[in-house]
C-alpha positions, 0 to 999 in steps of 0.5 A: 500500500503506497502511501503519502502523507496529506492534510485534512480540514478540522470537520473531518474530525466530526466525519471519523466519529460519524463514519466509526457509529455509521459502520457500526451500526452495520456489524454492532454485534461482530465488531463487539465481539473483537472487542470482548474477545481481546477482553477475554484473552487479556484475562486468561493471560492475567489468570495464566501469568499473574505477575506479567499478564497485565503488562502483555496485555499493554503490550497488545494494545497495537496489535488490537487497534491493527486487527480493528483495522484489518476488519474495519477494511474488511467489512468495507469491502463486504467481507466478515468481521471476526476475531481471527482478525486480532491476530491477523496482523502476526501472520504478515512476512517475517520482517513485518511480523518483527517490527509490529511485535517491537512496536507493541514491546515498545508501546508496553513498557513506554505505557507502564512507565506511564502508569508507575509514574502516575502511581508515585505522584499519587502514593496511598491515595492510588492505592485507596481508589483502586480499594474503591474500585475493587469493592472493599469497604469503605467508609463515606470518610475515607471516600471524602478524604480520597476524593479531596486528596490533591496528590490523586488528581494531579497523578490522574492528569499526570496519567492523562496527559502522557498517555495522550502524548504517547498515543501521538506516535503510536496512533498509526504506527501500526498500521505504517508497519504492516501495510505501509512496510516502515520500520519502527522509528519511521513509523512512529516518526510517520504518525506524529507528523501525520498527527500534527499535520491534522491537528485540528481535525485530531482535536474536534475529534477529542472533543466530540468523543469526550462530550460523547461519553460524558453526554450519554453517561449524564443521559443514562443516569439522568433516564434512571433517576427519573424512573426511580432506579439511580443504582441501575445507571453503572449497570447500563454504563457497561454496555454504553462503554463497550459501545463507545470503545468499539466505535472508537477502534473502529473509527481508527481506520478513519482516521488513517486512511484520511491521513495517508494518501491510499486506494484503501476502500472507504465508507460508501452510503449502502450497505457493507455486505452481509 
């Protein structure tokens, strides 16, 4: 796949997030399934390998956003959607295959670099949150406390602001290194160019995904407040996560391939095959 970087208008940001629910609703159920399929393998690698299980599962990171990318050209040339696409991506030549599995060691342990650091500015209140999280009792006190302690914010922004940064190059590097045969350092380099050259783009499209989840998150618990059942609302989170996370990989196609010049298939207004 030839490819030549290109520049593309702030709006187009709006038309990524567009095109990812537009797809979606064509396959919801098998590009879900991806989804819950790389959730279930992440697990049984924590449960087989419970001291390193979490840090291979950063590490598949890339490879899940190649193999979305792998389906999403697939049903948009009216071919399946399966999971067998998550490790398409290994099945490239030899010096593809060893270039991706870099990416995603390098991508792993960047990551948990991330996540160390985050935790060190954080100190006892990471811990107590993560006490929350897990179900542990705690006390309205102690919830009060962990939520005025300043150290867990300024880790949770720390936190967010690098990892934003680290997914800059890393955003299409996958996809430069199986499709476009870049190495790794090009790669990356290749992606934080394309990135910058389409910033504004990049940012509306932040900003539409964050007033996504936050909207739909006030709506669901705001719909079950009004009918008396406000406990309900983290059980429908679940799935309105899991669909927002689906369309967000999904969309990474989108993205790319209005980034890169390519004769790649795009989304045409029929529909995408069975």
């Amino acid at each position: 796949m030839a490819l030549r970087l290109k520049t593309v208008a702030a709006p187009q940001g709006i038309q990524w997030v567009r095109a990812g629910f537009r797809l979606f609703a064509r396959r919801p159920m098998a590009f879900s399934t991806l989804l819950l399929a790389f959730f279930f393998a992440s697990l049984m690698v924590s449960v087989l390998l419970p001291l390193v299980g979490s840090v291979v599962s950063l590490m598949a990171l890339p490879l899940l956003t190649m193999g979305y990318m792998i389906a999403t050209r697939s049903a948009l040339g009216g071919g399946l959607v399966h999971p067998g696409q998550l490790i398409e991506p290994l099945r490239t030549p030899g010096p593809q295959r060893k270039r991706l599995l870099q990416l995603c060691a390098l991508y792993g342990g960047l990551t948990l670099l991330v996540l160390l650091g985050a935790d060190l500015v954080m100190g006892d209140a990471g811990e107590r949150l993560r006490q929350v999280f897990t179900g542990e009792e705690v006390t309205p006190e102690e919830a009060g406390a962990i939520a005025d302690d300043p150290r867990l914010l300024q880790g949770l922004a720390l936190q967010a602001a690098l990892i934003t940064l680290l997914s800059v190059p890393f955003w299409h590097a996958p996809a430069l290194v199986v499709w476009g045969d870049q190495g790794v350092a090009q790669a990356l380099f290749s992606s934080t160019l394309a990135v910058w050259r389409c910033r504004g783009a990049f940012a509306l499209y932040g900003l539409v995904w964050a007033g996504l989840v936050l909207g739909l998150g006030t709506l669901a618990a705001l719909l079950f407040s009004l009918i008396g059942l406000p406990q309900m609302a983290p059980v429908a989170a679940v799935p309105i996560a899991l669909m927002c996370m689906t369309v967000f990989y999904v969309t990474l196609y989108f993205t790319f391939v209005d980034s890169f010049e390519t004769e790649a298939p795009r989304l045409t207004e029929g529909p995408a095959g069975p």
